[in-house]
C-alpha positions as CSV (number, residue, x, y, z in Angstrom):
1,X,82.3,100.4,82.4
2,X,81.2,102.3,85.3
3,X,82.8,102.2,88.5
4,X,81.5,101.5,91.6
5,X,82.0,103.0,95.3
6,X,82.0,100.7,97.9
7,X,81.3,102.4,101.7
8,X,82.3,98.9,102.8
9,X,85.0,98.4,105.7
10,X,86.0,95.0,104.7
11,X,88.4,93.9,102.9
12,X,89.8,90.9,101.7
13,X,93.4,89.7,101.6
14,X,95.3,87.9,98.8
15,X,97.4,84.8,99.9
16,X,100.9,83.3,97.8
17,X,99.3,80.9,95.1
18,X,100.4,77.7,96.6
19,X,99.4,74.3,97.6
20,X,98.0,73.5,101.3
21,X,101.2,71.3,102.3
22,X,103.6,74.5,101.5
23,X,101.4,77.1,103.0
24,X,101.8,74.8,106.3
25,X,105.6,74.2,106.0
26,X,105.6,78.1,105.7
27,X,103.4,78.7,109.0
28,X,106.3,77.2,110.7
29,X,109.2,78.6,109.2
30,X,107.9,82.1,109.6
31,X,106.6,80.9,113.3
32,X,110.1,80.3,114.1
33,X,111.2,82.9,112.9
34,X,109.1,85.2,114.7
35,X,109.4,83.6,117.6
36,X,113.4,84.3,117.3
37,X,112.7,87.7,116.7
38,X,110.9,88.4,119.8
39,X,112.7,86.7,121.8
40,X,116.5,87.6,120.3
41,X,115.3,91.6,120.2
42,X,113.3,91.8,123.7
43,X,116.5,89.9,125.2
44,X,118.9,92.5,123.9
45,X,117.2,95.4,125.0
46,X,116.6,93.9,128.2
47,X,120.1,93.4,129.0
48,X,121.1,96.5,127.7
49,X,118.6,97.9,130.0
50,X,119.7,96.3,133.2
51,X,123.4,96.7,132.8
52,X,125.0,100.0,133.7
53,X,127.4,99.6,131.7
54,X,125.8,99.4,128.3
55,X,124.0,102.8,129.1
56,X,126.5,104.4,126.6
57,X,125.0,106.4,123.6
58,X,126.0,103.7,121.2
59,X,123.8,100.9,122.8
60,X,121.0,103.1,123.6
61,X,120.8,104.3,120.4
62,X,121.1,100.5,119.2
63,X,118.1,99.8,121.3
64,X,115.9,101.5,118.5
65,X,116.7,98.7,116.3
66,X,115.3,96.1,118.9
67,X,112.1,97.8,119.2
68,X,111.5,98.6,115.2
69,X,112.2,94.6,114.4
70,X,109.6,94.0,117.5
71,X,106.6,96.5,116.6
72,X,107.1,96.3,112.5
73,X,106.9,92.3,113.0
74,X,104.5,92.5,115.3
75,X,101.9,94.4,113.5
76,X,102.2,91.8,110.8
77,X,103.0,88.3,111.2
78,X,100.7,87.4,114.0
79,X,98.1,88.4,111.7
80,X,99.6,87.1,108.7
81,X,99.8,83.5,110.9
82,X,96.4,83.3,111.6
83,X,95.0,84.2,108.2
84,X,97.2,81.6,106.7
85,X,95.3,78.6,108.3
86,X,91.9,80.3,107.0
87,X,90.3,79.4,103.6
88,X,90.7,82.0,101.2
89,X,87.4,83.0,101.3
90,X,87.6,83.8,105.0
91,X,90.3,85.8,105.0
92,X,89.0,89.0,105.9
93,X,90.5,93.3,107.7
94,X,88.7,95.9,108.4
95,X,89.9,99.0,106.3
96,X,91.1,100.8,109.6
97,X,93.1,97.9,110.7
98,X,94.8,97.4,107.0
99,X,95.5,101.3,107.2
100,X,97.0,101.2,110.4
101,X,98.8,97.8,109.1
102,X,100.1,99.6,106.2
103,X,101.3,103.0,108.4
104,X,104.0,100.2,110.2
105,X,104.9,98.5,107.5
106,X,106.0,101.5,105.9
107,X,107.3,103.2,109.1
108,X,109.1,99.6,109.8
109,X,111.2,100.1,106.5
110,X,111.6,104.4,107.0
111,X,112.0,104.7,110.9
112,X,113.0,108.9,110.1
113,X,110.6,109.2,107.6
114,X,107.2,109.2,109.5
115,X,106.1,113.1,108.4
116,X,106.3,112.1,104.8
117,X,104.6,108.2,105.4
118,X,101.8,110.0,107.4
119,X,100.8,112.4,104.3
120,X,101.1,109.6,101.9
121,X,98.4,107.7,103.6
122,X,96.8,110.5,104.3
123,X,96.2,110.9,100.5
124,X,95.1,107.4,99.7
125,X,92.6,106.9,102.7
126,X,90.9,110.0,100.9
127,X,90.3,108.0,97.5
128,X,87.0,106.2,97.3
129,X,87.0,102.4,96.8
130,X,85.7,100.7,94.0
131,X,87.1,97.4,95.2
132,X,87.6,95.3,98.2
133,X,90.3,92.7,97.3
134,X,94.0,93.9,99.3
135,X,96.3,91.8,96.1
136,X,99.0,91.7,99.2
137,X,99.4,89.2,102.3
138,X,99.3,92.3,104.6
139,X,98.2,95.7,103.8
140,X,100.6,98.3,102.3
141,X,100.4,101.5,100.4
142,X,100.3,100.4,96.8
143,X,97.7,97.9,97.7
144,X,95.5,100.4,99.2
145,X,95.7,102.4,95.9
146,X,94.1,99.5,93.9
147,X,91.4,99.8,96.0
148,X,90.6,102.8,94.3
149,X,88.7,103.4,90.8
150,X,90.0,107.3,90.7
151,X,93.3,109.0,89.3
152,X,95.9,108.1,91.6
153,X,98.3,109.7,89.5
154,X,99.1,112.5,92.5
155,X,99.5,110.3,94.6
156,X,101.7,107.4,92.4
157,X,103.8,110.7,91.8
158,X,104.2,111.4,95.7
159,X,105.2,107.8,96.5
160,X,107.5,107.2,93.7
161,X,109.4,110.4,95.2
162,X,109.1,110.0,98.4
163,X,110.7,105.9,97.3
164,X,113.5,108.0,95.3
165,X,114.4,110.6,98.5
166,X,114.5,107.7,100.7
167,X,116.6,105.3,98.8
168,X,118.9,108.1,98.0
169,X,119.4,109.7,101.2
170,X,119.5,105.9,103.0
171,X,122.4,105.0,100.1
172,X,123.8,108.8,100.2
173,X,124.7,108.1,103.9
174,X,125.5,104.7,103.5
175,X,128.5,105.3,100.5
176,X,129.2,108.1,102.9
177,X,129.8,106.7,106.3
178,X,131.7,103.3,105.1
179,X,133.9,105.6,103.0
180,X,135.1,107.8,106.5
181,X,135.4,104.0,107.7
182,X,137.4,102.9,105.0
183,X,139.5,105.9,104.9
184,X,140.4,105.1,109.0
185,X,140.5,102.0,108.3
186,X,143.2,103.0,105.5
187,X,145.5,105.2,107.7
188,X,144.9,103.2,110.9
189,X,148.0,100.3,112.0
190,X,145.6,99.1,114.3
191,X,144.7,95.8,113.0
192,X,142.8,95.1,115.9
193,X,140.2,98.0,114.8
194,X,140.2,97.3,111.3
195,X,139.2,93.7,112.1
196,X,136.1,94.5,113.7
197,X,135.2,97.1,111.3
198,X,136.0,95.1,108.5
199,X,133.4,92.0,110.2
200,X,130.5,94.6,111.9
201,X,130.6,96.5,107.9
202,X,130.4,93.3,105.8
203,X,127.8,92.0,107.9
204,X,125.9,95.3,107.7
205,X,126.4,95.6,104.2
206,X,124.9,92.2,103.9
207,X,121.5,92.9,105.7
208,X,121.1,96.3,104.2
209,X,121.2,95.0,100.7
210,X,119.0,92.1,101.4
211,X,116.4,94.8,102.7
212,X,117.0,97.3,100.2
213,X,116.6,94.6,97.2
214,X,113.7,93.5,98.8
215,X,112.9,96.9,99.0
216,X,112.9,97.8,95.5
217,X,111.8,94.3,94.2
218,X,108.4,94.6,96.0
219,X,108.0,98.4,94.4
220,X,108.9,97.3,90.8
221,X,106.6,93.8,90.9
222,X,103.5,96.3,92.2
223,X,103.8,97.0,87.7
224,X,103.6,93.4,87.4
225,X,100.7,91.5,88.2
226,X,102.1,87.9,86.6
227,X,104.6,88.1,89.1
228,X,102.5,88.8,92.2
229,X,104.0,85.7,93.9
230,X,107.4,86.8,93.7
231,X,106.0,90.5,95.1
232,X,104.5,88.4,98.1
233,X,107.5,86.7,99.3
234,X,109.7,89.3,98.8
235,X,107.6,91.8,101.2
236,X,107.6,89.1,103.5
237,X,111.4,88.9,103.6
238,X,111.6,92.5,103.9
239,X,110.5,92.3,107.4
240,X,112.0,88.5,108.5
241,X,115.1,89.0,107.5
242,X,116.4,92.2,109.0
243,X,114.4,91.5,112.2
244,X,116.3,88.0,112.7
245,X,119.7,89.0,111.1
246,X,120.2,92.6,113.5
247,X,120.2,91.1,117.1
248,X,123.0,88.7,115.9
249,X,125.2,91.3,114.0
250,X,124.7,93.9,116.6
251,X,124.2,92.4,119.9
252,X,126.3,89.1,119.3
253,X,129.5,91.0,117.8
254,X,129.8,93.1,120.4
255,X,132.2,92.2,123.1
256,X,130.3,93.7,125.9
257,X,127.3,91.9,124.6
258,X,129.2,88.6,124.8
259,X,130.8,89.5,128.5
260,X,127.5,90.1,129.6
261,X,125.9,86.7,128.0
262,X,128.8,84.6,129.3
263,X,128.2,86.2,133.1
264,X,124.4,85.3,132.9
265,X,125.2,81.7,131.7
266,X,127.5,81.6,134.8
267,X,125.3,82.9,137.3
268,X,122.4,80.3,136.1
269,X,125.3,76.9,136.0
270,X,124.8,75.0,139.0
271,X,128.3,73.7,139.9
272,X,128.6,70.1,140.8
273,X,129.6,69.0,144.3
């Protein structure tokens, strides 16, 4: 069959295959949870911000984390929320928008990585398009490839290795840095210390492998169109879940954090006379 190139800047996206009453429970769930993001992420790099005290390399550094959850959710839920109360046939991005969607999403999940993100889609918006339907809530690399009717075998080859240096270097220095940890915590009698590494680690550990399943899940079910559902939700998770779960591990947790929440609830209580 011959295959068509469509010059064409809009594109259509693919929504989860469900009924009208779940895709509305859904709208608020992920509403919520957006809102919490924005609001738990912008308060914690506000206060870290304001208060001298905090303007120590660990919490400045931490103040990346903030930001990431805030632009990588940004870029996509808001849009994602308003194409989910459209009919399916309205549902509608302009090719520049789903590549610049795509560049975040992709940066959201490899903050370091942005050289080797930039040449990958710099590969695929070179392909020509034979097709105009994004199989993908939001826009993302693999999904741009299906948009193509050429050989994308250079450029399955450069993401599947750029997927196997990332994973490897992210779990490399992950095995890595809780083993120094454990080995501390091993040799230290300071209970004290070992407590909150033990509670900050686990809860790390816990978010890190919820992203990184996620991760994975969504780059395996890209072979497997029957389970394009599954693929759906799981990309969606990739970017709720971390964005809601890091300003309570990190900025609750920490004691300064919590000294500096209990003075502002202070300052606002009105005492009684």
């Amino acid at each position: 069959m011959e295959n068509y190139t469509y010059n064409t800047l809009t594109l259509q996206l693919e929504w989860l295959n469900i009924s009208v009453e779940s895709t509305y429970a859904l709208f608020l769930l992920l509403l919520f949870f957006y809102l919490f993001i924005m609001v738990a992420n912008m308060s914690i790099a506000v206060l870290v911000f304001m208060d001298k005290n905090l303007h120590q390399p660990m919490y400045l550094l931490f103040c990346n984390l903030p930001f990431n959850d805030i632009l990588g959710n940004s870029i996509m839920v808001p849009r994602l929320l308003v194409d989910m109360l459209k009919p399916p046939s309205e549902r509608f991005i302009s090719y520049y928008e789903c590549v610049v969607q795509a560049f975040t999403t992709h940066m959201f999940g490899a903050t370091m990585a942005f050289v080797l993100v930039g040449i990958l889609l710099g590969l695929t918006v070179r392909l020509s398009r034979c097709r105009t339907l994004i199989t993908n809530p939001y826009c993302d690399n693999a999904s741009l490839f299906k948009l193509s009717c050429e050989n994308v075998f250079i450029n399955n080859v450069y993401g599947l290795t750029f997927t196997v240096v990332l994973f490897t270097g992210s779990i490399g220095s992950i095995v890595l840095t809780y083993a120094r940890i454990t080995i501390v915590c091993l040799t230290s009698k300071n209970k004290s210390l070992n407590s909150k590494a033990l509670k900050t680690c686990s809860t790390h550990l816990v978010v890190y492998m919820i992203m990184l399943l996620s991760g994975m899940i969504v780059i395996m079910l890209h072979r497997f169109p029957q389970y394009s559902d599954y693929r759906k939700l799981c990309s969606i998770l990739f970017h709720i879940i971390p964005g809601s779960l890091n300003p309570i591990i990190y900025g609750v947790q920490s004691k300064e954090m919590q000294k500096l929440f209990a003075k502002l609830l202070q300052k606002k209580t009105v005492p009684l006379k």
